[in-house]
C-alpha positions as CSV (number, residue, x, y, z in Angstrom):
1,X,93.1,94.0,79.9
2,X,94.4,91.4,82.0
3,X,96.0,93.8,84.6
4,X,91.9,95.0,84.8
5,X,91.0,91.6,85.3
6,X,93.8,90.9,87.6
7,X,92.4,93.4,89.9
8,X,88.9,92.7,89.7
9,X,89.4,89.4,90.5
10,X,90.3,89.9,93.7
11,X,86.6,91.8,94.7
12,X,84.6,88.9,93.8
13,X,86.3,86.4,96.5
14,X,86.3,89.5,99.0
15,X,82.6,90.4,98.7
16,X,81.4,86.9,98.7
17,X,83.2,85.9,101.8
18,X,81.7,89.1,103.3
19,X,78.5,87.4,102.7
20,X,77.4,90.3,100.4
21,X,75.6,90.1,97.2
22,X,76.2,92.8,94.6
23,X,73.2,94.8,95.3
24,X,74.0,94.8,99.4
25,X,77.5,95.9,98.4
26,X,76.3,98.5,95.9
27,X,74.2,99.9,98.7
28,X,76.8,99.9,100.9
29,X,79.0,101.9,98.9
30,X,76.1,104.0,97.0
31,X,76.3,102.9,93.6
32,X,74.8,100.9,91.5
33,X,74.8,97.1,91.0
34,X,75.5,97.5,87.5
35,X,78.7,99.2,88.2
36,X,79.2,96.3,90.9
37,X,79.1,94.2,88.2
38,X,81.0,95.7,85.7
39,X,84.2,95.7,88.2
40,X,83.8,91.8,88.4
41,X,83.4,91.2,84.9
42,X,86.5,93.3,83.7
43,X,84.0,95.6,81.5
44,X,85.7,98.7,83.6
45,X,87.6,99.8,86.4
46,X,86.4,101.4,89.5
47,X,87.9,105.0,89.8
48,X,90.2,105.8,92.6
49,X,87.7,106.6,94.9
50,X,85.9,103.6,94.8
51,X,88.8,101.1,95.9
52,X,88.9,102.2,99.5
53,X,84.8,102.3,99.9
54,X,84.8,98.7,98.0
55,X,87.5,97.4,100.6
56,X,85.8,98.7,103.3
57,X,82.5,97.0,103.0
58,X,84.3,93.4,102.2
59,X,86.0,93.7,105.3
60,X,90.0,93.4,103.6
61,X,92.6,96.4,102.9
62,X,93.0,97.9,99.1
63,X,96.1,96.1,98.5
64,X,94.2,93.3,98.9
65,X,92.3,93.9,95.7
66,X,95.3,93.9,93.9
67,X,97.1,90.7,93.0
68,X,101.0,89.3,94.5
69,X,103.3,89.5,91.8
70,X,104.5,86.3,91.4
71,X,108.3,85.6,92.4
72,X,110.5,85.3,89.5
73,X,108.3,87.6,87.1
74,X,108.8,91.3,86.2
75,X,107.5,93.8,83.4
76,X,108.9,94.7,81.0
């Protein structure tokens, strides 16, 4: 759960400074607010084909979603 979390994190900060609100970035990207949502909370991950619309309308690149590893700490 936390590498769901992890990700998800990042849309929130990205869509907010986009000046978008859940339901203008739903619209953007045709899908629900709920599903907006969802993403931010954790509840569920956007499938693959959503990452690229999402980072689209926030104005940042995919890999931005996705947090740095920090130095020092690898998996297992």
């Amino acid at each position: 759960m936390k590498r769901r979390r992890d990700f998800l994190s990042g849309l929130r900060p990205y869509r907010q400074a986009a000046g978008l609100t859940q339901s203008e970035l739903a619209r953007a990207i045709s899908t629900s607010r709920q599903n907006i949502q969802k993403w931010e909370c954790g509840a569920c991950w956007p499938s693959a084909e959503w990452i690229p619309k999402l980072a689209k309308a926030c104005g940042c690149r995919f890999e931005d979603l996705f947090p740095k590893a920090e130095e020092g700490s690898e998996k297992a």
